[in-house]
C-alpha positions in Angstrom: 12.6 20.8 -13.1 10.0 23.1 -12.8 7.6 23.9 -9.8 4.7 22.2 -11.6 6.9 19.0 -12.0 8.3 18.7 -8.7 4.1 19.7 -7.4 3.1 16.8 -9.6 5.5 14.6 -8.8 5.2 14.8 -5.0 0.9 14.7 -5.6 1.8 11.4 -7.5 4.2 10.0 -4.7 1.1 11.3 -2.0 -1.3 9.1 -4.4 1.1 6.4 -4.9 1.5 6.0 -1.0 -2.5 6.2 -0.5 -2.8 3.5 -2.4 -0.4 1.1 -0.7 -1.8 2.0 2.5 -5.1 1.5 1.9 -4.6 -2.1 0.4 -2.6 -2.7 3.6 -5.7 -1.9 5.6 -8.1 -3.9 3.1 -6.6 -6.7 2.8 -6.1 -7.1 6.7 -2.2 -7.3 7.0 -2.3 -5.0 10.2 -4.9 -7.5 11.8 -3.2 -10.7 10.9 -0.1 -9.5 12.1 -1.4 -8.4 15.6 -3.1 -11.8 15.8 0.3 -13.7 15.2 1.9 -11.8 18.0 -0.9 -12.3 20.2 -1.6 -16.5 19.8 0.3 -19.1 21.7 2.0 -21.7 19.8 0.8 -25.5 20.3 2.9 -26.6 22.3 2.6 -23.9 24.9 -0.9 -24.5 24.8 -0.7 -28.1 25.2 1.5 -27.1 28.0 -1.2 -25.4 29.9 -3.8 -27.9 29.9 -1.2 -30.4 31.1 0.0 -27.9 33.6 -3.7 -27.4 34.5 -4.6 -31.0 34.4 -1.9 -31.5 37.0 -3.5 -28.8 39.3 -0.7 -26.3 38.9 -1.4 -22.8 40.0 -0.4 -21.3 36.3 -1.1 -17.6 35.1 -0.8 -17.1 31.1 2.5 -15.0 31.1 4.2 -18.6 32.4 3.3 -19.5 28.9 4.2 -16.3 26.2 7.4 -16.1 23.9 9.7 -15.2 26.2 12.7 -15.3 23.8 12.7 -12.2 22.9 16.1 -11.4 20.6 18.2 -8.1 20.8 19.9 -7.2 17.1 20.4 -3.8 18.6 24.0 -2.9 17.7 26.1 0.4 16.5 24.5 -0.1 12.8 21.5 -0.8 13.8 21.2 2.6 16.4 23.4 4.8 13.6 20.4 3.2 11.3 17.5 4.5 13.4 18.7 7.7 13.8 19.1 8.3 10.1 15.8 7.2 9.5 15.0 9.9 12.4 17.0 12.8 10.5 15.1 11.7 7.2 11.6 11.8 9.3 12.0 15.3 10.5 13.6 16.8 6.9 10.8 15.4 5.4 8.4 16.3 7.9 10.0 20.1 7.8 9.4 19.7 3.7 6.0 18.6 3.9 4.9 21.1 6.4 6.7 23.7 4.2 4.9 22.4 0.7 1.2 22.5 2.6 2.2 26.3 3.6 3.0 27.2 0.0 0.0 25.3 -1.4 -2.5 26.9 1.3 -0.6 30.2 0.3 -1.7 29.9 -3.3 -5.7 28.6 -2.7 -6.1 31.1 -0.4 -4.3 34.2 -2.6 
């Protein structure tokens, strides 16, 4: 491959990613999922008005999710920090393309 293959290439895999982002953001996916994290279920919340009908002293953390899971294991840690080595190559390569390309506008 040339250098003008692998510059378009990369420019169509920048555009590409643009693109999926920015349907992420417009079609709210980002807000609905911070909204499911944040409601209470219907049960806990028929759980509170009984618990305040009853003239409990209750605070809403008596009431959140509390069943949080742990899948953390030796795949899932080895996992993380490929995806870690991958982040700062890539990182290294992007930093290193933007030099080049700032080298040849500015030349």
């Amino acid at each position: 491959m040339t250098k003008t293959n692998i510059a378009r290439l990369i420019i169509l895999i920048l555009v590409f990613l643009f693109f999926v982002l920015y349907f992420m953001q417009a079609s709210g996916y980002n807000e609905y999922a911070k909204n499911k994290e944040n409601m209470l279920t219907e049960e806990q919340i028929k759980e509170y008005e009984e618990d305040i009908a009853a003239g409990k002293d209750v605070t809403i953390k008596d009431y959140l999710n509390k069943d949080k899971v742990n899948y953390e294991n030796n795949i899932s840690k080895l996992g993380l920090d490929l995806s870690y080595l991958i982040e700062s190559i890539f990182n290294k390569g992007m930093n290193s393309f933007f030099d080049m390309l700032n080298d040849a506008v500015s030349s």
